[in-house]
N, C-alpha and C positions, 0 to 999 in steps of 0.2 A: 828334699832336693830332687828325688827322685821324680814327685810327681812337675815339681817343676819343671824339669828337661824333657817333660810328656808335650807338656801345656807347648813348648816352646817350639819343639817341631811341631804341633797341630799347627802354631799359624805360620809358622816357615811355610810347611804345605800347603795350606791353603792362600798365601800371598802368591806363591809361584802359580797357584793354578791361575788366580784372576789375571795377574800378569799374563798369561799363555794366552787367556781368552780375549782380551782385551786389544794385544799389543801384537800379537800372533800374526801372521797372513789374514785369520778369518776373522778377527775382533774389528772392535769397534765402529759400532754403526751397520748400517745400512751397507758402508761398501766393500770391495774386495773379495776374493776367494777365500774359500773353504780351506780351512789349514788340515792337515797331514792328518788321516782317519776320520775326515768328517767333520759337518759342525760342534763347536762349541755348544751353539743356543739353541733353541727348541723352541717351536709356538704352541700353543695351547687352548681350545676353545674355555675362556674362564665361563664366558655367559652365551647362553642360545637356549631358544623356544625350542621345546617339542614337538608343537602342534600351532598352525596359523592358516589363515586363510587364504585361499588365491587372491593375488591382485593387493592386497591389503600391509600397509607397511609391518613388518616384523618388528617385535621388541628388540631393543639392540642387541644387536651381538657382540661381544669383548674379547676379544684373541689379546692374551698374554702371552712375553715371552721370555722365556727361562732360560739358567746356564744348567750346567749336566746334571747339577746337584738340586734343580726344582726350585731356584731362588730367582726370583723376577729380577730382571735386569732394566731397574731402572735406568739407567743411562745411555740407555740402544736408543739409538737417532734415526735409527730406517723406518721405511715403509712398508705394511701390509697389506697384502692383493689378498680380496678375496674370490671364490668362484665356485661354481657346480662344479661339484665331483662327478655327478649320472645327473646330464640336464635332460634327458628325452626329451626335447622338443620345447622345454621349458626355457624360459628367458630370466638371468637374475636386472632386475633393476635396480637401480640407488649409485649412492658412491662407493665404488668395489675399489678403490686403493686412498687408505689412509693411514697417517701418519702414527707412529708412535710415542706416545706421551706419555712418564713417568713407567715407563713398560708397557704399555696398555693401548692398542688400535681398537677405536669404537667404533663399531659400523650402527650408524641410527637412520637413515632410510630405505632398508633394503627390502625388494619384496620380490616375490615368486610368482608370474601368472596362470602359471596352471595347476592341478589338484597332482597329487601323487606322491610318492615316500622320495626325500631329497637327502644328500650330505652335501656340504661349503666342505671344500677346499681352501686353506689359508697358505702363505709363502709367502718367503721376504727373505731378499740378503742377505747371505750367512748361517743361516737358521733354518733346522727342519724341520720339514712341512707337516703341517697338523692339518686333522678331516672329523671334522663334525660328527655325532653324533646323527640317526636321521630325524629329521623332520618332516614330521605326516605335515602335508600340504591338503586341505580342506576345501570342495567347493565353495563359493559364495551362496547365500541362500539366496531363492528365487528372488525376484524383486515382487512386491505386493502386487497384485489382481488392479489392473487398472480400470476409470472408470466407466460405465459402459452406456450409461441414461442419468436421467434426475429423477428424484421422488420427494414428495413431499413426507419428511418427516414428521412435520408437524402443521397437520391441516387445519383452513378455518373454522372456526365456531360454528353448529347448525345454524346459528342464528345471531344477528348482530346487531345494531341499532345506527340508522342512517344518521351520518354526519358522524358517527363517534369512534376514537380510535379503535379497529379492531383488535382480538387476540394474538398476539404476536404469531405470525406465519415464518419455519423453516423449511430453506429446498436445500438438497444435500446433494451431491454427486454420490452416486452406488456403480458398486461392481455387481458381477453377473449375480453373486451370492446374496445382493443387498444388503452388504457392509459400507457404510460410508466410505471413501477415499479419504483420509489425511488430508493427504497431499497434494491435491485440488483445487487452487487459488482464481480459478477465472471468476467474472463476475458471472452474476446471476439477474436477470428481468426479470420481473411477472408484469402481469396484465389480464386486463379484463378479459372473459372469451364471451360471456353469455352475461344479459340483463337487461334492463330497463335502455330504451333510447335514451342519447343526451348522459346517460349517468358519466359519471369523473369517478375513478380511483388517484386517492390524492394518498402521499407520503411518498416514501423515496424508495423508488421501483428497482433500481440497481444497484446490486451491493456486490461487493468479493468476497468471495467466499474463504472464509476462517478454518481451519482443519475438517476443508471438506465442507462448509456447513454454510448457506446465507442468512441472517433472520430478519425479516421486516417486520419491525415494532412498531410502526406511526401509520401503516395502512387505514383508510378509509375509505368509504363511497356515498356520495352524498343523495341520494335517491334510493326509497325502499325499492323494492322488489322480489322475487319468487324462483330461485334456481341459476342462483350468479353461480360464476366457477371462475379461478383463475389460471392462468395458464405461463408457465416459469420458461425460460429458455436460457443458452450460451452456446458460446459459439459452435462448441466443438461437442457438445451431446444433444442425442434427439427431445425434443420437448415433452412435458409432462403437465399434462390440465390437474386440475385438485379436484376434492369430490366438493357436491355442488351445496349450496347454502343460500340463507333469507336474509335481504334485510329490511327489518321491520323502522316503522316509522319512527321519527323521531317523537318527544310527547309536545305538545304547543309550546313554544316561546313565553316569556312573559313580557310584558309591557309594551307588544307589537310588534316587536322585535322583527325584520325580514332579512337581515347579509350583514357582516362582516366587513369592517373596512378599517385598513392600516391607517391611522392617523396620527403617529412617528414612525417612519420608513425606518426601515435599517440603514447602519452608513459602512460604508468600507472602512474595514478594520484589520489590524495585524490578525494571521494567525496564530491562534492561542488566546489572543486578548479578548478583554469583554468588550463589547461595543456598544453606546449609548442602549440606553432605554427604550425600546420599542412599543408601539402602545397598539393596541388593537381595541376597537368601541363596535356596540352594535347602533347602524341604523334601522327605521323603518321604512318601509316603501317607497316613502316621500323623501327620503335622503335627510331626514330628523335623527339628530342625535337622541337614542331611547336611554334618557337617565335612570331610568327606575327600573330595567333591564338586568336580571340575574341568571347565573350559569355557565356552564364550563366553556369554556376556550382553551384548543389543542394547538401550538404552534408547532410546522415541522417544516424540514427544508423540502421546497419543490423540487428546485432546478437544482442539481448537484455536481457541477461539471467537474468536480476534484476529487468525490467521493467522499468528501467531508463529515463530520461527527460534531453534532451539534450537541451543545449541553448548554443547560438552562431553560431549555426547551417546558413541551411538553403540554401538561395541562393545568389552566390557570383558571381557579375559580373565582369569578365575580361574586363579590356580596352585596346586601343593600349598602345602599350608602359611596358605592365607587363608580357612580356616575354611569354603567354600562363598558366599564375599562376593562382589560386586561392588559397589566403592564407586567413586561419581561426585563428584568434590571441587571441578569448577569448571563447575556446571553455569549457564545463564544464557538468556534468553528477553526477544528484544530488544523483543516488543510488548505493552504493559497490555490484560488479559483477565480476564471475572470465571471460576472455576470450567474451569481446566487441568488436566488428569492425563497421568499419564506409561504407557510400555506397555513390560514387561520381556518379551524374550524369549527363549532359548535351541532350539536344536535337538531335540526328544525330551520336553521341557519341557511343563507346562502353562504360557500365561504367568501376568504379576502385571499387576493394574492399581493403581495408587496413589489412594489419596484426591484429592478436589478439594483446588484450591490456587488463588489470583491473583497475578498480574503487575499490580503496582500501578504506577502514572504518577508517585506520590512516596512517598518513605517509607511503608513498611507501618502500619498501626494500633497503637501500642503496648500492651502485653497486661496493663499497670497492676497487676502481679502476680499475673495469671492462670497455674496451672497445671493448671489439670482441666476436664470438664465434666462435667455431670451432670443427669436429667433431674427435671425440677419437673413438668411434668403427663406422666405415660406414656403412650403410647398405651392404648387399651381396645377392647374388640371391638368389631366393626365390620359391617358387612352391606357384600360386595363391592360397588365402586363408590361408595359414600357418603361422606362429610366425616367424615374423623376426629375426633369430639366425646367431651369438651371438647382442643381445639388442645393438639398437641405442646407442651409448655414447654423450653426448654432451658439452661440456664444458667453459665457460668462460676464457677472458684473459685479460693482459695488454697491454698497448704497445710495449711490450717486448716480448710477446709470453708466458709470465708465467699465470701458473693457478692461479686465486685469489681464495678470499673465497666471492665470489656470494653465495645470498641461494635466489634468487629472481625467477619468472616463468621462463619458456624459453617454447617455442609454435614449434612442426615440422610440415608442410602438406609439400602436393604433389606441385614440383616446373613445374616438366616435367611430361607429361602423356602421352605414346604412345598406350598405352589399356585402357581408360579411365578408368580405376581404382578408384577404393575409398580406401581412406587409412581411418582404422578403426584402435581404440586402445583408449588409456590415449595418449592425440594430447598435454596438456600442463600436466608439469612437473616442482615441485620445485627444482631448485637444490640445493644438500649436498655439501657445502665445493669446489662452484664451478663445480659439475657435477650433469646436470641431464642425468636419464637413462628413457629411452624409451622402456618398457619388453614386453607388448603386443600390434607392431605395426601388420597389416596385408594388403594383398593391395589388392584386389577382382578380378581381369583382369591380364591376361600374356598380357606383352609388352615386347621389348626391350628398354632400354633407360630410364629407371623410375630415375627421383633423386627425393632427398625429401629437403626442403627449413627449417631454423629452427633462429627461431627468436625472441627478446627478447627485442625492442626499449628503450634505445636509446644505446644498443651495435649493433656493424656493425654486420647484419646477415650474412649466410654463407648456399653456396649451395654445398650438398653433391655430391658424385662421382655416374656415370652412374652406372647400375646395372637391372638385368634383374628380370623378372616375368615369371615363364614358366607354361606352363598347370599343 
């Protein structure tokens, strides 16, 4: 009985006390005065970092808060402020007044921006005020060595073989230490500096650079010669030449073989998708399909106005027996670009350039029963430099000869060149309703003899009427 009458005033006591806390002047919640000798409840840092960075958000901090006896008071409804105790000059960031929740104010984005030894102040309604333990406040570390030039990390081959892909070339951005940059995304060019007159560097000359790094893998140059160099730029670093290197001749052709020619265009395709079959044949000199023709064919993207990644590519070995072909059956070009071409090339070879093509973002334009083109206004003489009048016309058709409603690209360049001319202008044109118009073509060189070529795969192209260019 004895100890029963113990038991029985312990909770008498202790019901009176929570009653006092609770129900008092300074209980309950968040509001009201401090009852008679002070709060009831107490706050308490349960969680906080000892050491963090400037500037950088701090692991959360958890202020609890207690009655006099160390028991969390779950049922406190107020809010907790937090703040520097010793800010010297320091600034707290984040959300500094929140709510308490099962006893428990969570501060989760708070940060400090300067380096040095800190304490948080906590306070809230009825409750007294709790101060942090300190926290070392940490400079940020430097930010890495930015870049200061380019280099080539991985230079070309002494020596290479004309027409054939070279060894894959990397330019890097470097700091003053000649550490690559990371962090370094602009693109990157190279280009010839030194060689043979007339030579072509063919494969895709601009690339963005990858943690810090570009690599052009489908480089070639189709003319030997004795001390090429190439030479890398961007926008925002000084240029870097490579050391210099040969390229040595291709070995003979077989079967008379002299260039390259696309005979299955590319066609405008979704990006991602494979797009028809492409075919690449060698002719000889005389524009003769050479059947009995064997050896390698490299296909790569020339023009890359998207920066595109082609796969399927590459190099395709002809054997006896396939006519002089190289056919590509799953070629694909993972980014949307108006006006793509492709670059064939062989060893010994002239190469092929492909017509323009797009890499469309969704389904291609449907061709509404288009299979030809043909021109409605032709070009007519012209005084070099001047506006071709009246505007190219150029139109879609059926097999019938009737106009459809095409509204898909259509691409014109120079077919013939007797003044070597450049035709400048809008070169690709959507067409309306079946016609595109051509308003500002221009040719740069008097010739006689100029046509212009105008095409739109997979309708049959069409080469315009002779026409002169005069001084």
């Amino acid at each position: 009985m004895k100890t029963l009458r113990i038991l029985m005033l312990a909770a008498l006591f202790a019901s009176c006390h929570l009653d006092a806390l609770f129900k008092g002047s300074g209980g309950g919640g968040g509001g009201g005065g401090s009852p008679p000798g002070g709060p009831k409840a107490r706050l308490t840092f349960a969680d906080q970092p000892s050491q963090v960075t400037a500037g950088q958000v701090l692991p959360p901090v958890r202020v609890a808060v207690l009655d006099s006896a160390g028991q969390s008071l779950t049922d406190y409804t107020g809010t907790v402020t937090i703040a520097l105790a010793n800010a010297g000059g320091a600034t707290l960031a984040g959300r500094q007044s929140v709510d308490v929740v099962g006893g428990v104010a969570a501060f989760t984005d708070l940060s400090i921006d300067k380096a040095g030894s800190y304490a948080l102040r906590a306070t809230a309604t009825g409750a007294a005020t709790a101060t942090s333990a300190p926290i070392q406040v940490i400079p940020p570390p430097p930010p890495p060595p930015g870049a200061t030039h380019l280099g080539f990390v991985r230079q070309p081959l002494p020596t290479t073989e004309a027409g054939a892909v070279m060894s894959p070339v990397q330019v890097a951005a470097l700091d003053a230490s000649e550490n690559v940059v990371t962090a370094f995304s602009d693109s990157i060019t190279v280009a010839l500096v030194t060689g043979a007159g007339g030579v072509t560097l063919g494969g895709t000359r601009t690339i963005r650079a990858v943690n810090g790094a570009a690599t052009f893998s489908d480089l070639s140059i189709d003319l030997p010669g004795v001390g090429y160099t190439l030479k890398a730029t961007t926008a925002s670093l000084p240029a870097i030449t490579s050391e210099s290197f040969d390229v040595t001749p291709a070995p003979p052709p077989t079967g008379g073989a002299a260039y390259l020619r696309f005979t299955d265009q590319p066609q405008t395709t979704q990006a991602g998708a494979t797009m028809p079959a492409v075919r690449v044949t060698a002719y000889d000199g005389s524009d003769n399909q050479v059947h009995n023709w064997t050896g390698n064919v490299t296909l790569t993207i020339a023009s890359n106005p998207s920066n595109g990644t082609l796969t399927g590519g590459g190099t395709f070995v002809v054997e006896p027996g396939e006519d002089g072909i190289a056919e590509y059956d799953y070629l694909r070009i993972d980014n949307a670009g108006n006006s793509y071409t492709f670059r064939a090339t062989s060893p010994g070879l002239r190469p092929g350039m492909s017509d323009p093509f797009d890499i469309t973002a969704g389904p291609p334009i449907p061709l509404n029963g288009a299979t030809g083109l043909d021109f409605f206004q032709q070009p007519t003489t012209v005084r070099a430099g001047d506006l071709i009048v009246p505007a190219v016309r150029v139109g879609a058709h059926d097999n019938n000869g009737n106009l459809v409603n095409y509204n898909g690209p259509i691409w014109i360049y120079i077919s013939a060149n007797p003044g070597g001319g450049t035709l400048s202008g809008t070169l690709r044109v959507l067409a309306v309703n079946g016609i595109a118009t051509f308003s500002d073509l221009r040719i740069s060189s008097p010739g006689n003899g100029y046509r212009l070529r105008t095409t739109a795969w997979p309708l049959v192209p069409r080469t315009g009427q002779a026409f002169n260019v005069t001084p």
